[in-house]
C-alpha positions in Angstrom: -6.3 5.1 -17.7 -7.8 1.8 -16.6 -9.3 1.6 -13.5 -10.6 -1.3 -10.8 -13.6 -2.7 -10.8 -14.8 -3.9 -7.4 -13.5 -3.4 -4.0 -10.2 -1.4 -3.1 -8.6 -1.2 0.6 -6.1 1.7 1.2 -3.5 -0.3 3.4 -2.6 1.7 5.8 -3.9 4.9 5.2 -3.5 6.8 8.2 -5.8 9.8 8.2 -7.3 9.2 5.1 -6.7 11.5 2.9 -6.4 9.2 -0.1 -9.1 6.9 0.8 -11.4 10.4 0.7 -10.1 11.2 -2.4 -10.9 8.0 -4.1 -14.1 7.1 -2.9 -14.8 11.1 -4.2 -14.0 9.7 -7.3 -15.8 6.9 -7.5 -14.5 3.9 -5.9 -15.6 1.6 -3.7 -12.9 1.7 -0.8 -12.5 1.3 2.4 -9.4 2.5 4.9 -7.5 0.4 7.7 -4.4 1.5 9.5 -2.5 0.3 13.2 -2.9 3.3 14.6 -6.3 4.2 16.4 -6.0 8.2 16.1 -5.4 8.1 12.8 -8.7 6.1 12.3 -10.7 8.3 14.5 -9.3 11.5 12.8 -10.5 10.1 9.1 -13.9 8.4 10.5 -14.7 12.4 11.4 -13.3 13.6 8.3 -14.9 11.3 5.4 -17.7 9.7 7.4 -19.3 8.2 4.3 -16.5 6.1 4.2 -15.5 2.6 6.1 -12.4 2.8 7.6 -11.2 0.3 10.6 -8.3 -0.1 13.4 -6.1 -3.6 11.6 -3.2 -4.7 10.6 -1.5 -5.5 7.2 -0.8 -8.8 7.9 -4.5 -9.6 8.4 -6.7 -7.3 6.1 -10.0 -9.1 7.6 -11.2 -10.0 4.0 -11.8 -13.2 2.1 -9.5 -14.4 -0.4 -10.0 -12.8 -3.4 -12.4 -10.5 -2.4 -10.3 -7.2 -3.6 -10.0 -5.8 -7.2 -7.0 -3.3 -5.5 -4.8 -2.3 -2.9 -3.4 0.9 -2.4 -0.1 0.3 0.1 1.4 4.8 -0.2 4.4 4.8 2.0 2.3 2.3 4.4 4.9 -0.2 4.4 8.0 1.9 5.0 7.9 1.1 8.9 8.3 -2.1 8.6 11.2 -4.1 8.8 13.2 -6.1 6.1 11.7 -9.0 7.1 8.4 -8.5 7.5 7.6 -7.0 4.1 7.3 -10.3 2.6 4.2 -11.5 4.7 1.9 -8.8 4.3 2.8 -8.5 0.7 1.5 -12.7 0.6 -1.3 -11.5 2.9 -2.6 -8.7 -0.3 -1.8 -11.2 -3.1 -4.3 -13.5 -0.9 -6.8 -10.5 -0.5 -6.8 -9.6 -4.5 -8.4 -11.1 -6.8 -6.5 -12.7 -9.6 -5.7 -9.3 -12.4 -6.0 -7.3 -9.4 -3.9 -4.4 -8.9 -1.5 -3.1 -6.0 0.1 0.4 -6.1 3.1 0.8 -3.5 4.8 4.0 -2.5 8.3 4.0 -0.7 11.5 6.1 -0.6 14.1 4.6 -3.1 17.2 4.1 -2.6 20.2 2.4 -4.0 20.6 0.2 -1.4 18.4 -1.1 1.6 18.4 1.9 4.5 17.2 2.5 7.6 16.6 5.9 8.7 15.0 8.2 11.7 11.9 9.2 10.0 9.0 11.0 12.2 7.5 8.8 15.2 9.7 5.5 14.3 12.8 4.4 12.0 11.9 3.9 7.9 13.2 2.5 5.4 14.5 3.2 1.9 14.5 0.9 -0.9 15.8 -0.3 -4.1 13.3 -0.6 -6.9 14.5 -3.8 -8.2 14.8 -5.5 -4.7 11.2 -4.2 -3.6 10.0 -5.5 -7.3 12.0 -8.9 -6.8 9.4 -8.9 -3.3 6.5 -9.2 -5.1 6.9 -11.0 -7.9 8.2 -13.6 -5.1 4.5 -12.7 -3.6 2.6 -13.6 -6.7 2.9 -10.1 -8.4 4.2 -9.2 -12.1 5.7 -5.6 -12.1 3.3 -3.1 -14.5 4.9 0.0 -14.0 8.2 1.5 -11.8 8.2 5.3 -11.5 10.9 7.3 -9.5 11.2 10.8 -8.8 14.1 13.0 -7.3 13.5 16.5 -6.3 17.2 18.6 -4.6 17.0 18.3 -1.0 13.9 15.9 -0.4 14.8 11.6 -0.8 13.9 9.8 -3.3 10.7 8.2 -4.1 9.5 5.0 -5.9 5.8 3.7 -6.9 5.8 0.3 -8.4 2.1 -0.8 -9.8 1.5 -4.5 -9.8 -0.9 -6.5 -10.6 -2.0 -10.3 -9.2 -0.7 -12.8 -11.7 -3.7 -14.9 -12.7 -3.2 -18.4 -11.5 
């Protein structure tokens, strides 16, 4: 298993559960999300940990200062068209090599959906990976998973082309 060596921002990670869970094991992360509770509730539960009230499309760190980003089921909220810019905005946050794990529902074509507070979105693999190598990213790894009367689910690992 390889692993980053440096600084790693979990994009969007609500209440923190996996920013916790890798800082227990090791890394050196930090946490952002857009929504203010969810910050609060994770600054209480892992208060070892950094976490701050942003947004994706401004991650408040110099170019090239990340070896990572974690992005699970962050972006999913966001609309077509603004995918593209905060995918730019973490290829100009990584370092060059440095990696980007995604998590999304999959689906065989582009769908909106009701999903909890706001509408979601579903995916195709191939359209999401066509995204980021647009962004700067090649495609490591693509995993799906399908389990009866759940959706679908993608992760696509990436990792910063070196320029």
């Amino acid at each position: 298993m390889r692993t980053l060596t440096g600084p790693v921002l979990d994009a969007g990670c609500g209440p923190g559960q996996w920013t916790g869970f890798m800082a227990d094991n090791g890394a050196d992360v930090a946490g952002i999300d857009l929504v203010p509770d969810f910050i609060a509730h994770a600054r209480i539960r892992f208060p070892s940990v950094p976490f701050n009230v942003g947004s994706l499309r401004s991650l408040g760190v110099p170019q090239g200062h990340l070896a990572g980003v974690l992005a699970w089921y962050s972006l999913i909220h966001l609309a077509p068209e603004n995918v593209a810019p905060v995918l730019r905005e973490f290829a100009r946050a990584i370092a060059p090599g440095g990696g980007l794990l995604l998590g999304f529902f999959e689906s065989g074509e582009l769908r909106r959906f009701p999903h909890a507070v706001t509408d979601a979105y579903s995916w195709p693999v191939d359209r999401f990976s066509g995204l980021l190598e647009t962004a700067g990213f090649s495609i490591v790894e693509t995993h799906t998973r399908s389990d009866a009367g759940h959706r679908p689910h993608a992760a696509i690992i990436a990792r910063l082309t070196s320029e």
